[in-house]
N, CA, C and O atoms as a GROMACS GRO file, in nm:
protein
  532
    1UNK      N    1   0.059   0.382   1.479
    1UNK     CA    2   0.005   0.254   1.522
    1UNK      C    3   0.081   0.143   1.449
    1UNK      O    4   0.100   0.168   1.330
    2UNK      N    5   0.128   0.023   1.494
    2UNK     CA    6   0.199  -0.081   1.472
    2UNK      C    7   0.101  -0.230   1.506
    2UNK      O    8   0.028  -0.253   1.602
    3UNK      N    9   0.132  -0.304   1.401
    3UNK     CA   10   0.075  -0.409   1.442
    3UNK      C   11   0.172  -0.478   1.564
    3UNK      O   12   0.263  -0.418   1.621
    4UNK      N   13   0.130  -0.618   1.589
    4UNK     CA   14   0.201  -0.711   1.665
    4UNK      C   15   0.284  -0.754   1.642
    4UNK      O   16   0.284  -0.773   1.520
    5UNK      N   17   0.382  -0.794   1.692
    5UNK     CA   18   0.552  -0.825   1.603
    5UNK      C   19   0.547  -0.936   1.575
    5UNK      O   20   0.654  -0.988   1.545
    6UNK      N   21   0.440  -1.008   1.574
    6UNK     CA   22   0.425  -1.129   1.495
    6UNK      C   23   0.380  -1.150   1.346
    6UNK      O   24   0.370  -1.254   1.282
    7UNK      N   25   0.348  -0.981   1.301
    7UNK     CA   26   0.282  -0.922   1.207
    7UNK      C   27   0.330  -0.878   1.079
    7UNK      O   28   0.295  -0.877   0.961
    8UNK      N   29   0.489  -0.819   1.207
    8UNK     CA   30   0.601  -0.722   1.144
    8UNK      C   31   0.673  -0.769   1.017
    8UNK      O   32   0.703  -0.687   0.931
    9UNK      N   33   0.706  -0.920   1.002
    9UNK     CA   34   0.740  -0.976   0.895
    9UNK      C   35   0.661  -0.930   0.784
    9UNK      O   36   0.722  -0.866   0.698
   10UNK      N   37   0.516  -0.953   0.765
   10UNK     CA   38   0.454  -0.914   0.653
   10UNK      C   39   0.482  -0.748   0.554
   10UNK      O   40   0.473  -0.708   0.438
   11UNK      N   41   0.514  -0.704   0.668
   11UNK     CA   42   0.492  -0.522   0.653
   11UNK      C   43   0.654  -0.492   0.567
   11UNK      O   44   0.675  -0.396   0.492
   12UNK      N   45   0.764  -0.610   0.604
   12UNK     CA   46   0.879  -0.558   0.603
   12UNK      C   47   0.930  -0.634   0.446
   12UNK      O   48   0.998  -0.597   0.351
   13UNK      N   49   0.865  -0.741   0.480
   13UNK     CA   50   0.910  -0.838   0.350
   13UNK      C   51   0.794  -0.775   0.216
   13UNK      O   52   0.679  -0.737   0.233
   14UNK      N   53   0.878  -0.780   0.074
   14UNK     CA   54   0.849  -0.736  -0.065
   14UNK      C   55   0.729  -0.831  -0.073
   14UNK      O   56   0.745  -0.950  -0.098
   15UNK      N   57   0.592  -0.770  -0.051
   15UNK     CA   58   0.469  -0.888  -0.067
   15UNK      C   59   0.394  -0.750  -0.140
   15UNK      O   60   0.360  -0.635  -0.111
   16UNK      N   61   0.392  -0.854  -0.262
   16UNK     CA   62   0.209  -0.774  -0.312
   16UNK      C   63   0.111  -0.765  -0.256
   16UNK      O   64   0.049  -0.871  -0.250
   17UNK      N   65   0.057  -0.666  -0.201
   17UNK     CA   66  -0.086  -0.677  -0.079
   17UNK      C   67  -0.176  -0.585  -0.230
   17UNK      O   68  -0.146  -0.528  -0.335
   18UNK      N   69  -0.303  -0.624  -0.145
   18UNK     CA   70  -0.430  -0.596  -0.234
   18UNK      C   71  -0.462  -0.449  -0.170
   18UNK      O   72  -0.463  -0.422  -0.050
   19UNK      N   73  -0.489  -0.352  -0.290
   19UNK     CA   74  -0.523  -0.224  -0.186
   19UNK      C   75  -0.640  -0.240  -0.210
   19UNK      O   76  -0.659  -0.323  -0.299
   20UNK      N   77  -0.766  -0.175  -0.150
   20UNK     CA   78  -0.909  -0.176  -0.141
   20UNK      C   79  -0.893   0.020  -0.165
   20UNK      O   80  -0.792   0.088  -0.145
   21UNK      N   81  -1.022   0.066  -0.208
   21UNK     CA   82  -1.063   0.152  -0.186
   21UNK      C   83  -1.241   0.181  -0.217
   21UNK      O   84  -1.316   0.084  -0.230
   22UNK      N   85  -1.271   0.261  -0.221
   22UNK     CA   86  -1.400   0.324  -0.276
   22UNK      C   87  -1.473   0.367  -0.374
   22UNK      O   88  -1.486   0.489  -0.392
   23UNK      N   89  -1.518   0.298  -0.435
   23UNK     CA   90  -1.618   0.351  -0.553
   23UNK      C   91  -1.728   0.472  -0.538
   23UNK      O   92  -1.805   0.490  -0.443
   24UNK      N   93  -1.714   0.549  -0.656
   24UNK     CA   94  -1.878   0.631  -0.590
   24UNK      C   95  -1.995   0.550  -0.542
   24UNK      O   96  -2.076   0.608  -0.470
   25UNK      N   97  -2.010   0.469  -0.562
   25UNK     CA   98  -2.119   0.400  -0.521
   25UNK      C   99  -2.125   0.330  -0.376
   25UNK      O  100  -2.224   0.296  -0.312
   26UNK      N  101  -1.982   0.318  -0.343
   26UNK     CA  102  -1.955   0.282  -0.202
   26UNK      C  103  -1.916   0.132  -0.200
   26UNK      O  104  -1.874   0.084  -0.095
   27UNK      N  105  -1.933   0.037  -0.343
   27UNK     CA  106  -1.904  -0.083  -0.362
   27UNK      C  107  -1.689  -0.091  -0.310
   27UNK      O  108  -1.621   0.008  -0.336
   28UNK      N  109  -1.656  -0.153  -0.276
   28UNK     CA  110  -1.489  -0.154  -0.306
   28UNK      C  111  -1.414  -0.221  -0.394
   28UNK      O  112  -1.461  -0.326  -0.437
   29UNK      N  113  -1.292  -0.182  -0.438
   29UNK     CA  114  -1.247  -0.236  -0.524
   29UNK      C  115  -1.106  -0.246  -0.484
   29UNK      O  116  -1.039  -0.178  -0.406
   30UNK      N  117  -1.076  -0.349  -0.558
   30UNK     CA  118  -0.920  -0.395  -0.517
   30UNK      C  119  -0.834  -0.468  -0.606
   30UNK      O  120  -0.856  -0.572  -0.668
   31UNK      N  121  -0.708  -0.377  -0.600
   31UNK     CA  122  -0.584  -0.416  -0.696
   31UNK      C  123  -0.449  -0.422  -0.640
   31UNK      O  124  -0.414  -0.343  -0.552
   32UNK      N  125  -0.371  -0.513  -0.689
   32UNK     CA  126  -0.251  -0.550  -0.654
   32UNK      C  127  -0.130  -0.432  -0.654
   32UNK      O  128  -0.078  -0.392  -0.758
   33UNK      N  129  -0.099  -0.393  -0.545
   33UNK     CA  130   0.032  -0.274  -0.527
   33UNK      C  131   0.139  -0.308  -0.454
   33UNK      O  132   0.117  -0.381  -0.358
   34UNK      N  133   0.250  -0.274  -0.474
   34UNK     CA  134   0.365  -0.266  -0.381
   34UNK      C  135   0.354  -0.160  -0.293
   34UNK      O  136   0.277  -0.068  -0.317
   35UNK      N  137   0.439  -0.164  -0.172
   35UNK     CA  138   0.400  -0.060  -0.076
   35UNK      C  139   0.535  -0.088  -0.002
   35UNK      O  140   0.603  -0.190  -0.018
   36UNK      N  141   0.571   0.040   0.099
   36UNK     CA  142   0.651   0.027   0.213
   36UNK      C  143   0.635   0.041   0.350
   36UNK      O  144   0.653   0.162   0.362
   37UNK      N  145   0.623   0.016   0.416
   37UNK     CA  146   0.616   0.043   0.576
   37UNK      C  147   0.694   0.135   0.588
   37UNK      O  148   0.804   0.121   0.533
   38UNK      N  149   0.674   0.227   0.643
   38UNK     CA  150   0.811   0.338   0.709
   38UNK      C  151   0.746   0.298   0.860
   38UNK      O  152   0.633   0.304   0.908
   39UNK      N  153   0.883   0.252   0.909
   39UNK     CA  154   0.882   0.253   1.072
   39UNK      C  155   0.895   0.348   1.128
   39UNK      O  156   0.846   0.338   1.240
   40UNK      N  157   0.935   0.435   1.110
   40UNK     CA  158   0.965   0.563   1.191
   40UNK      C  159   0.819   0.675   1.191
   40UNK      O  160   0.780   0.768   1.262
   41UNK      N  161   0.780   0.615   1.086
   41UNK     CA  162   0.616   0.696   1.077
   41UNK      C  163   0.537   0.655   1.139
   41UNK      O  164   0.467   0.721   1.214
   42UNK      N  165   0.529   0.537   1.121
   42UNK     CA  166   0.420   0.404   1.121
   42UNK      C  167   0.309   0.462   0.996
   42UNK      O  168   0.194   0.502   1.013
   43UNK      N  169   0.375   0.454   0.887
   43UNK     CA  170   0.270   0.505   0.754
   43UNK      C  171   0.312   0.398   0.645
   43UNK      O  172   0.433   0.382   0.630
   44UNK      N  173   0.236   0.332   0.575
   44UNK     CA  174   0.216   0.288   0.465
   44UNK      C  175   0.239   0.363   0.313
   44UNK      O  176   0.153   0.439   0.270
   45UNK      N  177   0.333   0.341   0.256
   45UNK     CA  178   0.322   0.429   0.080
   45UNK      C  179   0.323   0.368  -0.013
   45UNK      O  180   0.378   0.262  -0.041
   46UNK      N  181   0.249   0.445  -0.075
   46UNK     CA  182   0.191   0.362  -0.230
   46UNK      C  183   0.233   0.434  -0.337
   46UNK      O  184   0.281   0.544  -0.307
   47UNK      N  185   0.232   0.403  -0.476
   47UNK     CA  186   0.242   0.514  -0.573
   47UNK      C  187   0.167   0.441  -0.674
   47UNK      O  188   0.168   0.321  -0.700
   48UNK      N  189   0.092   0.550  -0.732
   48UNK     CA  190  -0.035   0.537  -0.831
   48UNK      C  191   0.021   0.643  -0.915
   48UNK      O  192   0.124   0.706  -0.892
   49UNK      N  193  -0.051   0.654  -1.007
   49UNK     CA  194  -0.074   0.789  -1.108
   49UNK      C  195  -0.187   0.860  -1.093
   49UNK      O  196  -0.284   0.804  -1.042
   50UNK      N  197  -0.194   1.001  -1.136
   50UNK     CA  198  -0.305   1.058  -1.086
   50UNK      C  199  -0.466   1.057  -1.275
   50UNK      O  200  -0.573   1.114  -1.298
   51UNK      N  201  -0.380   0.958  -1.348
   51UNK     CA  202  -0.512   0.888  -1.459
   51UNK      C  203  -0.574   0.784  -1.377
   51UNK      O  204  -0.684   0.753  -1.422
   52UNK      N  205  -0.538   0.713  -1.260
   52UNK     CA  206  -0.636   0.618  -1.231
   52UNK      C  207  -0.753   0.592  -1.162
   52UNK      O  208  -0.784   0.681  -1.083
   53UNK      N  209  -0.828   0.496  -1.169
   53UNK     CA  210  -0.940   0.553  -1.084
   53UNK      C  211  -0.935   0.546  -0.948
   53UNK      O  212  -1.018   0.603  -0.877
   54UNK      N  213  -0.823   0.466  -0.896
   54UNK     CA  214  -0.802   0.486  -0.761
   54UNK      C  215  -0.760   0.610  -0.734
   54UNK      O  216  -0.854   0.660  -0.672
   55UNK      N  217  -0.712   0.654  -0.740
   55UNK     CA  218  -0.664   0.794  -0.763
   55UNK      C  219  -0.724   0.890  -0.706
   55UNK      O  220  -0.687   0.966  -0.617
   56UNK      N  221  -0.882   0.878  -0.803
   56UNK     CA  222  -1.016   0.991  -0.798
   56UNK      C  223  -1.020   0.926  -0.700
   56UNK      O  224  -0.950   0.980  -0.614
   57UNK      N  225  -1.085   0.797  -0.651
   57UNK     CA  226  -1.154   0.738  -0.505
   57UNK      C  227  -1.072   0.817  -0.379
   57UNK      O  228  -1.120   0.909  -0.314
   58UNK      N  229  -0.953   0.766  -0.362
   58UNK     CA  230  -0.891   0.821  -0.254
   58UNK      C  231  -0.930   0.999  -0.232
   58UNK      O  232  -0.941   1.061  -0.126
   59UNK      N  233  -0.943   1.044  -0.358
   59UNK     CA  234  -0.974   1.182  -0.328
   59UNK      C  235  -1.064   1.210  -0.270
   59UNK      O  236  -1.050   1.281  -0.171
   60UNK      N  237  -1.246   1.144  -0.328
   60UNK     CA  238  -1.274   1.174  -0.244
   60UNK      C  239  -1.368   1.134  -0.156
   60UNK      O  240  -1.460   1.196  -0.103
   61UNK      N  241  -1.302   0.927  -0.139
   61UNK     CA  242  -1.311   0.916   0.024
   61UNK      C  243  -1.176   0.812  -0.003
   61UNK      O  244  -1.150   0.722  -0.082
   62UNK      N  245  -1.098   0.888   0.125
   62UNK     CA  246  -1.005   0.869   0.169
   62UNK      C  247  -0.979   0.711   0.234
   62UNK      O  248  -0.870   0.655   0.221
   63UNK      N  249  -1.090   0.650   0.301
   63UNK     CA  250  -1.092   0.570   0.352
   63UNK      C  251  -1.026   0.456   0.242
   63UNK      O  252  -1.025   0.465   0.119
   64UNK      N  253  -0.965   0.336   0.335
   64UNK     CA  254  -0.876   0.240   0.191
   64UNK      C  255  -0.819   0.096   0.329
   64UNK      O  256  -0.785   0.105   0.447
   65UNK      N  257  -0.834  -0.019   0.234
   65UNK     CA  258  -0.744  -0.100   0.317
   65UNK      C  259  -0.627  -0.162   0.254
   65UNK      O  260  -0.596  -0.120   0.142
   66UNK      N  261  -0.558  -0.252   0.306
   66UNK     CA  262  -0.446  -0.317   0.268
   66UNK      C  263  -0.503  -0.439   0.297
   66UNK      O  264  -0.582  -0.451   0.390
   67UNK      N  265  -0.457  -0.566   0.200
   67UNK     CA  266  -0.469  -0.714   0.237
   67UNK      C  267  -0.304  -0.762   0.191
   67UNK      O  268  -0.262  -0.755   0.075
   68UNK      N  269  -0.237  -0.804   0.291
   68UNK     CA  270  -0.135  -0.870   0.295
   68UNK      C  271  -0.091  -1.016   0.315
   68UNK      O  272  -0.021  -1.043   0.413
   69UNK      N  273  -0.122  -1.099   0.240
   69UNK     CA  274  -0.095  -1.229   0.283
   69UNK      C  275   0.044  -1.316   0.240
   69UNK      O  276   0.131  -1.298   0.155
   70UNK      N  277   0.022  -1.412   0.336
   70UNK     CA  278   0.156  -1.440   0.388
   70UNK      C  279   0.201  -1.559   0.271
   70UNK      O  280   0.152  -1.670   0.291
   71UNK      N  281   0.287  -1.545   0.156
   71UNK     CA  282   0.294  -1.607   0.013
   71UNK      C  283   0.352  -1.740   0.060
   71UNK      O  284   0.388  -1.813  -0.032
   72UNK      N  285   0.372  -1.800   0.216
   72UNK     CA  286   0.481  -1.892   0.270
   72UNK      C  287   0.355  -2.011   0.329
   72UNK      O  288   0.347  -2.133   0.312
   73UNK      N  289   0.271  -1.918   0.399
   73UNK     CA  290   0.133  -1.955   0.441
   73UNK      C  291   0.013  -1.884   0.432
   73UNK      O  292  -0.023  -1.827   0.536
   74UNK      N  293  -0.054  -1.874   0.338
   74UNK     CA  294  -0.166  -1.798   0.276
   74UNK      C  295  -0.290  -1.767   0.374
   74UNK      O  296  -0.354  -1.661   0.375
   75UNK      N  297  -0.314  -1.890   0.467
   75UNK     CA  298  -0.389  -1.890   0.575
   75UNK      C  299  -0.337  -1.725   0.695
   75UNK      O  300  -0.412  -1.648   0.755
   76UNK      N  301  -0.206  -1.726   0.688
   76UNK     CA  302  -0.192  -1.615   0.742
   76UNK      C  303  -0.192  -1.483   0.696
   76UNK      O  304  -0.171  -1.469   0.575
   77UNK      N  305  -0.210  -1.387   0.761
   77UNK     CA  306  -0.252  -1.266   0.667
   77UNK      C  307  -0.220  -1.146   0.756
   77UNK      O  308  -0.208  -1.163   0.878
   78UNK      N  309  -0.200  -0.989   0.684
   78UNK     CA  310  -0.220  -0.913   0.795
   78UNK      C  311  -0.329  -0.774   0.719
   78UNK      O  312  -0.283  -0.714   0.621
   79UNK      N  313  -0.478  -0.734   0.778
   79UNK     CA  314  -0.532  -0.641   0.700
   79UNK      C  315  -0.491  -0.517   0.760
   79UNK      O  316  -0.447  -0.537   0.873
   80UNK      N  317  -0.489  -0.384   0.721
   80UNK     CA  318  -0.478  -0.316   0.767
   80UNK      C  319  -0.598  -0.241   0.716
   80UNK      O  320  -0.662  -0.291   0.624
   81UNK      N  321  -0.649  -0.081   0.786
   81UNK     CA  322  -0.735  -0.004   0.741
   81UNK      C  323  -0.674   0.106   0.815
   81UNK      O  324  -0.589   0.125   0.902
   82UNK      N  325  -0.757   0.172   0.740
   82UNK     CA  326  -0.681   0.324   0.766
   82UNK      C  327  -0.693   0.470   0.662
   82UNK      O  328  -0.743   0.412   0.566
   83UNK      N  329  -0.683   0.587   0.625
   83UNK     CA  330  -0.710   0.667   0.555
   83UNK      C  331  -0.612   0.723   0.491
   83UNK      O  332  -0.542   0.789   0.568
   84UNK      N  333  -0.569   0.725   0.361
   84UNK     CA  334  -0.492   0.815   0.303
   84UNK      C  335  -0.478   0.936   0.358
   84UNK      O  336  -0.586   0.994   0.356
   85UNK      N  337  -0.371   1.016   0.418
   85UNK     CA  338  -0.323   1.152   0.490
   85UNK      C  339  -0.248   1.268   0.417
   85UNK      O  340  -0.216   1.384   0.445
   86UNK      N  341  -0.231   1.162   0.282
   86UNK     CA  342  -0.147   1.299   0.224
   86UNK      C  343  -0.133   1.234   0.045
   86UNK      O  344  -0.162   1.119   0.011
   87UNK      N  345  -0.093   1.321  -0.026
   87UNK     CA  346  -0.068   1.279  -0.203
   87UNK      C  347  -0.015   1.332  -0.198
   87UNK      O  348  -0.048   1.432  -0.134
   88UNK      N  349   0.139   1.329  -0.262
   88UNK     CA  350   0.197   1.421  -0.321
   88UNK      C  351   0.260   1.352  -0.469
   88UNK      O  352   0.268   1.235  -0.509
   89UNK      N  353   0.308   1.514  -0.540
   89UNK     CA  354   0.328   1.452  -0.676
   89UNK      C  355   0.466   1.431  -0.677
   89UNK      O  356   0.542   1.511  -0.622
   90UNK      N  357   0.505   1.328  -0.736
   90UNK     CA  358   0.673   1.242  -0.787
   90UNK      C  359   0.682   1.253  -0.901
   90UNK      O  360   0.681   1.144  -0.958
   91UNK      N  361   0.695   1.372  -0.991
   91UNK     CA  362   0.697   1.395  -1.126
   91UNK      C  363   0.853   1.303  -1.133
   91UNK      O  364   0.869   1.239  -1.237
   92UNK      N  365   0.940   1.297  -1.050
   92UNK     CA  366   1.062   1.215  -1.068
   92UNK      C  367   1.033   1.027  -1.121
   92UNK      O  368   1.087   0.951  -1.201
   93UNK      N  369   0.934   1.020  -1.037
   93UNK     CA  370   0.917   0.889  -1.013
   93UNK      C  371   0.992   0.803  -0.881
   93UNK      O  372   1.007   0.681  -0.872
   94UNK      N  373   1.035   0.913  -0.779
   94UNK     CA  374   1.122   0.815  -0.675
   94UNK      C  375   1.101   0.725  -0.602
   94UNK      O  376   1.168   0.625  -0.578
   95UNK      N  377   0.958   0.777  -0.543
   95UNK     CA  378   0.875   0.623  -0.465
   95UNK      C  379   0.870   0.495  -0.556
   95UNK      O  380   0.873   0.380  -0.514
   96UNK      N  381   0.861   0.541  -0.713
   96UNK     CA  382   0.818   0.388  -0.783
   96UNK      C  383   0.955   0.347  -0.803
   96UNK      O  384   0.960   0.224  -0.808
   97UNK      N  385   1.067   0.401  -0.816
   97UNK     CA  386   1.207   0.323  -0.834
   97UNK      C  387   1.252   0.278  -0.694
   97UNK      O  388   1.330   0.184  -0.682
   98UNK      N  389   1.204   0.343  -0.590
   98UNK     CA  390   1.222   0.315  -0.490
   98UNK      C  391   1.171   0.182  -0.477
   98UNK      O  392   1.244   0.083  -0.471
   99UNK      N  393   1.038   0.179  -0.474
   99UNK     CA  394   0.949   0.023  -0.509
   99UNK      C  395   1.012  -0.094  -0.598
   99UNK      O  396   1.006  -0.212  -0.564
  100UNK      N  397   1.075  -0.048  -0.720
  100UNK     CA  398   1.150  -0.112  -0.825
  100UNK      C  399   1.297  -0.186  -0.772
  100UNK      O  400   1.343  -0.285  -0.828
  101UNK      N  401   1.351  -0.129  -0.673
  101UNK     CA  402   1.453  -0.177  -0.555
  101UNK      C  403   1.380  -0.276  -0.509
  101UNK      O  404   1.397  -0.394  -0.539
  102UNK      N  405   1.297  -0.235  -0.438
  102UNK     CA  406   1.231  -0.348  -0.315
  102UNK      C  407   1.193  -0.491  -0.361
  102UNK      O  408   1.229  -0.598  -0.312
  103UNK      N  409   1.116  -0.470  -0.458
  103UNK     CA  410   1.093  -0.620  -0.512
  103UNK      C  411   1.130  -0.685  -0.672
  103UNK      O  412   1.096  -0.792  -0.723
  104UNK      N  413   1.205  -0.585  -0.720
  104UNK     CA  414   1.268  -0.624  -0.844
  104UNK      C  415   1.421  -0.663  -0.805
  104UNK      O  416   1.482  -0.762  -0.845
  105UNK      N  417   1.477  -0.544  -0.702
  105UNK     CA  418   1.644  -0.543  -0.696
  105UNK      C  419   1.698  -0.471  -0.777
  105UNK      O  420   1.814  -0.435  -0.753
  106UNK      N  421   1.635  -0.426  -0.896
  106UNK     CA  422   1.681  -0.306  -0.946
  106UNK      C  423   1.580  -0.220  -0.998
  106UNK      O  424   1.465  -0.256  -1.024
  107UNK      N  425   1.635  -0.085  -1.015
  107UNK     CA  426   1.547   0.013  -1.081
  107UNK      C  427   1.556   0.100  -1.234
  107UNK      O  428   1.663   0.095  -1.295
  108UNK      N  429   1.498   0.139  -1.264
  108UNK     CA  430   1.454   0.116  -1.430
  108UNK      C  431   1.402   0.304  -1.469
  108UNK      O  432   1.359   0.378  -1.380
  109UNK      N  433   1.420   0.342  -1.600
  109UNK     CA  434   1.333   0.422  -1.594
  109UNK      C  435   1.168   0.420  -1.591
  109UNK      O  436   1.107   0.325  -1.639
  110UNK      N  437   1.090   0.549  -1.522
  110UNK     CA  438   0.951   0.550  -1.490
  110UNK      C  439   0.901   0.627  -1.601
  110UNK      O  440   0.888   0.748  -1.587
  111UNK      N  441   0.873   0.572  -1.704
  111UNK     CA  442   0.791   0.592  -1.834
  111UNK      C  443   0.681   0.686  -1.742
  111UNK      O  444   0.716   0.803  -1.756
  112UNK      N  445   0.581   0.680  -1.668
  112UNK     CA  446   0.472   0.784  -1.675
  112UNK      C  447   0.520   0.849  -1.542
  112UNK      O  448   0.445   0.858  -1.444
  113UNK      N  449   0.602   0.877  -1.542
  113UNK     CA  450   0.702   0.966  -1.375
  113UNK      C  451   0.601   1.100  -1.388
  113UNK      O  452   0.545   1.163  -1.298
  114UNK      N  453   0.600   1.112  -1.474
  114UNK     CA  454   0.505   1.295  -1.479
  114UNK      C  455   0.361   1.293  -1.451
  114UNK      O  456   0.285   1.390  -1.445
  115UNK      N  457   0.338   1.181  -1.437
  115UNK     CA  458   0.173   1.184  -1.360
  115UNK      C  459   0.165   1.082  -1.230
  115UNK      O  460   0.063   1.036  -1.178
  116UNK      N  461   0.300   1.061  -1.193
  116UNK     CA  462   0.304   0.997  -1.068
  116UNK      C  463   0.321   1.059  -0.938
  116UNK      O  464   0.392   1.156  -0.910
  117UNK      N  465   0.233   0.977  -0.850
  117UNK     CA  466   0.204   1.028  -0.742
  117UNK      C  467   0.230   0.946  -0.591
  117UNK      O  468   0.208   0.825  -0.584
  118UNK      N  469   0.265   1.001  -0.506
  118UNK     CA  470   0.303   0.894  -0.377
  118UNK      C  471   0.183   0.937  -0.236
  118UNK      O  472   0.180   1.034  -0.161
  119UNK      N  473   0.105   0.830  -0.245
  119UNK     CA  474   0.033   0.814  -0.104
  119UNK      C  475   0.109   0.755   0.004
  119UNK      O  476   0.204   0.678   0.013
  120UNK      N  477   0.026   0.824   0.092
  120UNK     CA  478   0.080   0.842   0.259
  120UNK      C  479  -0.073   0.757   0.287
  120UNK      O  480  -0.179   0.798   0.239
  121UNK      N  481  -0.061   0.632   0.373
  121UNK     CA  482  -0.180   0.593   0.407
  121UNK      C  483  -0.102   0.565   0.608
  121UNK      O  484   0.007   0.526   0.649
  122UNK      N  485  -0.248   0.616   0.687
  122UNK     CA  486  -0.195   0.624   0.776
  122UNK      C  487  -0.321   0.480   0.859
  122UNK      O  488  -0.444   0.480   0.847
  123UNK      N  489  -0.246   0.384   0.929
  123UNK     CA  490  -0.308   0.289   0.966
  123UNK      C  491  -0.424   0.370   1.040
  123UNK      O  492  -0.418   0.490   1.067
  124UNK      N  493  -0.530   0.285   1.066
  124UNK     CA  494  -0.581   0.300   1.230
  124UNK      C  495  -0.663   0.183   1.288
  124UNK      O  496  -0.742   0.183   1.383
  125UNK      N  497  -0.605   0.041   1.171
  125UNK     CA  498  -0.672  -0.093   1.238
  125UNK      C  499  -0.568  -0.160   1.153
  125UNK      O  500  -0.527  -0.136   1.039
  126UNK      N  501  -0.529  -0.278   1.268
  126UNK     CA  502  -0.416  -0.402   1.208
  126UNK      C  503  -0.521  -0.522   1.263
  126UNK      O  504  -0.575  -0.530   1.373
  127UNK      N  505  -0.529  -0.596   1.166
  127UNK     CA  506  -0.636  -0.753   1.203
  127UNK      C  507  -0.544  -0.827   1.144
  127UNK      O  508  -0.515  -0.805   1.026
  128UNK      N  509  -0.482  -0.926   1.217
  128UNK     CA  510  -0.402  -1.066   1.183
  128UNK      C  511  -0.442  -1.142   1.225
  128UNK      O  512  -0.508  -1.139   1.329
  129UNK      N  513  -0.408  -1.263   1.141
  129UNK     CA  514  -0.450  -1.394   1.177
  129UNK      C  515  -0.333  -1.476   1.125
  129UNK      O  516  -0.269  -1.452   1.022
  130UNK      N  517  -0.310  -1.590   1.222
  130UNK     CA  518  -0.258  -1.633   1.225
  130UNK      C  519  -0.281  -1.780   1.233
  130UNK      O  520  -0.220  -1.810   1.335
  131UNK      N  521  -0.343  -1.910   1.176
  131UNK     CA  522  -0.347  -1.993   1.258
  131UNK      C  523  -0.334  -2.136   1.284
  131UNK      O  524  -0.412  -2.231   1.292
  132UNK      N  525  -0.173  -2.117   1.297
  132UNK     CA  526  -0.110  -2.207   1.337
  132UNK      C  527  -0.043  -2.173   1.504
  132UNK      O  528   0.040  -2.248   1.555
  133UNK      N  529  -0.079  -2.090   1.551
  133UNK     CA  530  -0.079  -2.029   1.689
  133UNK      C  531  -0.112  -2.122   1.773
  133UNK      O  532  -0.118  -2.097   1.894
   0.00000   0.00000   0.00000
């Protein structure tokens, strides 16, 4: 699933989006991550470590959103929702140097690479707004 190509800028350009997830209690919580779009998937990736508490949440409820807003015009935005589909472990650290490219320009060693982990979040709602439309 793809948003609207009026959307596509947000997904492609290096923007800190807010991830949301789940508390045991069902309250949500939300912290600032880098992420990539893979077009060829249409999947979202993240990398966490597996000490955090997002971590446990995603385990076990999967459910999670993205808030992406637009740092040019803040009024614009793109949310996404959707469920984590997969974890796997990056004892290398490649998704986070990978990330370390995207919005640094360069990459560095990954001090906690041995408890790092790369989520697969797979959309299944894009809400944009736009409005200067």
């Amino acid at each position: 699933m793809k948003p609207s190509a009026e959307f596509m800028d947000l997904l492609e350009r290096p923007i800190v989006a807010a991830f949301a997830t789940l508390r045991p209690s069902g309250a949500p919580q939300a912290h600032p991550m880098w992420f990539v779009w893979e077009p060829d998937e249409e999947v979202i990736r993240l990398t966490h470590t597996s000490e955090r508490h997002n971590y446990r949440y995603v385990q076990r409820d999967a459910r999670v959103a993205l808030l992406i807003i637009d740092p040019d015009f803040p009024y614009r935005y793109l949310q996404l929702r959707g469920s984590v589909i997969d974890i796997q472990k990056d004892p290398e650290g490649a998704l986070y140097q990978r990330l370390q490219l995207r919005y640094r320009g360069t990459s560095s060693e990954v001090a906690d690479r041995a408890v790092r982990v790369a989520l697969t979040i797979q959309p299944s709602t894009f809400v944009g707004r736009n409005p200067r439309r």
